[in-house]
C-alpha positions as a Markdown table, in Angstrom:
| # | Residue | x | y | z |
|---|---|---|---|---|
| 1 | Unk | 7.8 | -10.2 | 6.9 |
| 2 | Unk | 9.9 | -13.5 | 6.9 |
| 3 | Unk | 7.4 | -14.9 | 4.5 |
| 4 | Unk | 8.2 | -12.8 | 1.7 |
| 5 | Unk | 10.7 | -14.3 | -1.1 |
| 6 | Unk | 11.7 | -11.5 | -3.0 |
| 7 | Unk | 10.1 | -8.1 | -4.1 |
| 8 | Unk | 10.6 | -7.1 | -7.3 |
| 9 | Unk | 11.1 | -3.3 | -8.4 |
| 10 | Unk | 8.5 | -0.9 | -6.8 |
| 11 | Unk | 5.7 | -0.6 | -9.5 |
| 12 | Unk | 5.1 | 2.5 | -7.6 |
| 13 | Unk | 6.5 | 5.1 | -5.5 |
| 14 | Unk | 4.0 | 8.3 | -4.3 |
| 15 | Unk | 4.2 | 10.8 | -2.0 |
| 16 | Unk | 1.3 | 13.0 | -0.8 |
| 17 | Unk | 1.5 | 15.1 | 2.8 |
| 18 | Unk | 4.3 | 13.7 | 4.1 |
| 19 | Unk | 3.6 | 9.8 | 3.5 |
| 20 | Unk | 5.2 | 7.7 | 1.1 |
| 21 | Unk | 3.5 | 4.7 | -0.4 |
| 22 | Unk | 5.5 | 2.1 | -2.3 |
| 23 | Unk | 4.0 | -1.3 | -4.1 |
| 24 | Unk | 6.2 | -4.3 | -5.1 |
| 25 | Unk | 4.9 | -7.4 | -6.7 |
| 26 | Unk | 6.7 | -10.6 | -5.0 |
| 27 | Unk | 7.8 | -13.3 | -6.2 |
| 28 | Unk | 5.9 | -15.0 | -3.8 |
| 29 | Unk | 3.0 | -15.5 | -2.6 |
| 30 | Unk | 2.8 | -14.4 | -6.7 |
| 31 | Unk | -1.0 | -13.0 | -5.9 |
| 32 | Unk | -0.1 | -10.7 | -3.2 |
| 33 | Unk | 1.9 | -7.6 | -3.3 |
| 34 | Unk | 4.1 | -5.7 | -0.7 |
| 35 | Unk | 2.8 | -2.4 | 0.2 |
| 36 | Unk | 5.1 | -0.1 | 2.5 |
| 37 | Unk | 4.0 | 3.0 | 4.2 |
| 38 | Unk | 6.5 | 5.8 | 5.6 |
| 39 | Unk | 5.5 | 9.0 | 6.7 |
| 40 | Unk | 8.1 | 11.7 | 7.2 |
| 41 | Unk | 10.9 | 8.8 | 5.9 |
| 42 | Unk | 10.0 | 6.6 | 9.0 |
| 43 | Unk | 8.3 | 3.5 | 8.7 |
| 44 | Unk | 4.9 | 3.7 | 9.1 |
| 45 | Unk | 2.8 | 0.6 | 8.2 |
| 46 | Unk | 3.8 | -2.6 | 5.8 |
| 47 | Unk | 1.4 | -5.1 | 4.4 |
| 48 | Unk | 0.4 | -7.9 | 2.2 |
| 49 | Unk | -2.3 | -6.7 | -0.8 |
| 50 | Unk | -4.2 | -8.6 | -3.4 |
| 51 | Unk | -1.5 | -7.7 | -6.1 |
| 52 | Unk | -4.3 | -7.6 | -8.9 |
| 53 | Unk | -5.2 | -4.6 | -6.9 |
| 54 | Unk | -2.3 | -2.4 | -6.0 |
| 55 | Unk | -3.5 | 0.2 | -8.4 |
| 56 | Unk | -6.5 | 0.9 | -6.1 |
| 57 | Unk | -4.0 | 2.0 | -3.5 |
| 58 | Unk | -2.2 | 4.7 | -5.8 |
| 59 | Unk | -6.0 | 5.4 | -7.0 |
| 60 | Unk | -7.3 | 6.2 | -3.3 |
| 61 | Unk | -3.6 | 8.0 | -2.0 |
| 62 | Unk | -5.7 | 10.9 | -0.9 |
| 63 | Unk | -8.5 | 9.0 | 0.6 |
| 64 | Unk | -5.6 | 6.9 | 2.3 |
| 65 | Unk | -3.5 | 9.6 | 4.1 |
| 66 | Unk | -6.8 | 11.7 | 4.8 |
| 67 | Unk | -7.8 | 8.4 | 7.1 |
| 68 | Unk | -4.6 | 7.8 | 8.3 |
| 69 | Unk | -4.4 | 11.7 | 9.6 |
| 70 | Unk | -7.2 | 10.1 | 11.3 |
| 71 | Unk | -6.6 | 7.6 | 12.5 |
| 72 | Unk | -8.5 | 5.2 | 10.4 |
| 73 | Unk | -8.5 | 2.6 | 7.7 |
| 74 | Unk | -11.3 | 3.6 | 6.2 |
| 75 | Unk | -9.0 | 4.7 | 2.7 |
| 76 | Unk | -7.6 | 1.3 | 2.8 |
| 77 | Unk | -11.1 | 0.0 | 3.0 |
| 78 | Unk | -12.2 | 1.9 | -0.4 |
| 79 | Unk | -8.8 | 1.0 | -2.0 |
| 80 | Unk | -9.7 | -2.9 | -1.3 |
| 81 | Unk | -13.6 | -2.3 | -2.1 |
| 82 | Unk | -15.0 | -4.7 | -4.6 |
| 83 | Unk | -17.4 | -1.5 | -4.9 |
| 84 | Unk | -20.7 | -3.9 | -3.5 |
């Protein structure tokens, strides 16, 4: 992710079944946030997230891994729900 600037100091770090999900706000693109997924301390997934809602993904960590078990995004898709 070459476009990235800087990430500041995770805002959060979780764990839940073997997954790890950390959030950074950047310093730019200011409205976005850095979200990287491990799972078992490998990396697992990395993306760009409207940074006003980052707390939706620590909100929906369950429904998250459950999908990703999966093999889907549907956790990510209720995590970026505008709940329409």
């Amino acid at each position: 992710m070459d476009y990235v600037k800087e990430k500041e100091e995770a805002v959060f770090d979780i764990n839940y079944r073997g997954f790890n999900i950390k959030a950074f706000y950047l310093s730019e693109p200011e409205d976005d946030a850095l979200i990287v997924v491990t799972k078992d301390e490998k990396p697992f997934r990395e993306f760009l997230f409207p940074a006003y809602k980052i707390w939706n993904i620590a909100a929906h960590i369950r429904d998250i891994v459950d999908s990703e078990l999966e093999k889907s995004t549907s956790g990510y898709e209720i995590a970026a729900s505008t709940g329409n």
